[in-house]
N, C-alpha and C positions, 0 to 999 in steps of 0.2 A: 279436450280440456285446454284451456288457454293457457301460457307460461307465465307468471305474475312476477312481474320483476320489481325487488325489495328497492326499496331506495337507501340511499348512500348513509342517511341520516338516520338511519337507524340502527346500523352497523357501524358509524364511526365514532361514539361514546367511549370514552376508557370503560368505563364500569358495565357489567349488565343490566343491572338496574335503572339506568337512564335508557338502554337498548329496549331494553322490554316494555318500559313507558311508552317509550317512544312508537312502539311497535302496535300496543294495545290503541292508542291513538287513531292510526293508521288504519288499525283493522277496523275499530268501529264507524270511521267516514264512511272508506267504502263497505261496509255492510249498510248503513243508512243510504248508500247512495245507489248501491247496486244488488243489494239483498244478500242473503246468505248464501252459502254454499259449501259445497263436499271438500274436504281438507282446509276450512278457512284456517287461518294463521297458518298454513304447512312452508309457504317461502318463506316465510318473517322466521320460523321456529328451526329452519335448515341455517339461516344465513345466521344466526343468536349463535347456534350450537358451533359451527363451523368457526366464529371468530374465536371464542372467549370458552368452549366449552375442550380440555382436553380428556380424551378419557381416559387414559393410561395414569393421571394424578389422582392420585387419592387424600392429600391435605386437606383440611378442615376449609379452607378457603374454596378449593374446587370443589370439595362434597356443598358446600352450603351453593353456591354458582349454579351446580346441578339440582338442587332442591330447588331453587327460582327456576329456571328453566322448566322444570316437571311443573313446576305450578301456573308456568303462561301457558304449556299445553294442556291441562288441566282446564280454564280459563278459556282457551281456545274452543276445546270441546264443549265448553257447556254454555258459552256465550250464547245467549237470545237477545233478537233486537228490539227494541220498546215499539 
């Protein structure tokens, strides 16, 4: 399997929710461009968690952060392309 390297721009947003946007963006070019595949979003959903996701917080702020996260992998899994 090939190493799918995230681009900068989607990991450099303050918030997640422009990351994830940004992310879902991304993923569906290259699905359109190069079809689907096994772990699609898995770099985009490593590089999301890794900036903005801590897991040792538990504040209303990082539980909600982890709910958007759980729902681009959600998303991830179940994306089909037109």
């Amino acid at each position: 399997m090939k190493k799918i390297k995230v681009a900068k721009s989607i990991t450099a947003p303050a918030k997640i929710d422009t990351a994830i946007e940004r992310a879902k963006t991304a993923l569906i070019a290259r699905a359109n461009k190069s079809g689907l595949y096994e772990d699609f979003g898995a770099a985009e959903i490593r590089a999301i968690e890794d900036k903005y996701i801590d897991l040792s917080d538990f504040y209303n702020e990082m539980l909600k952060q982890k709910a958007q996260l759980k729902q681009f992998v959600s998303w991830c899994q179940n994306y089909q392309a037109s």
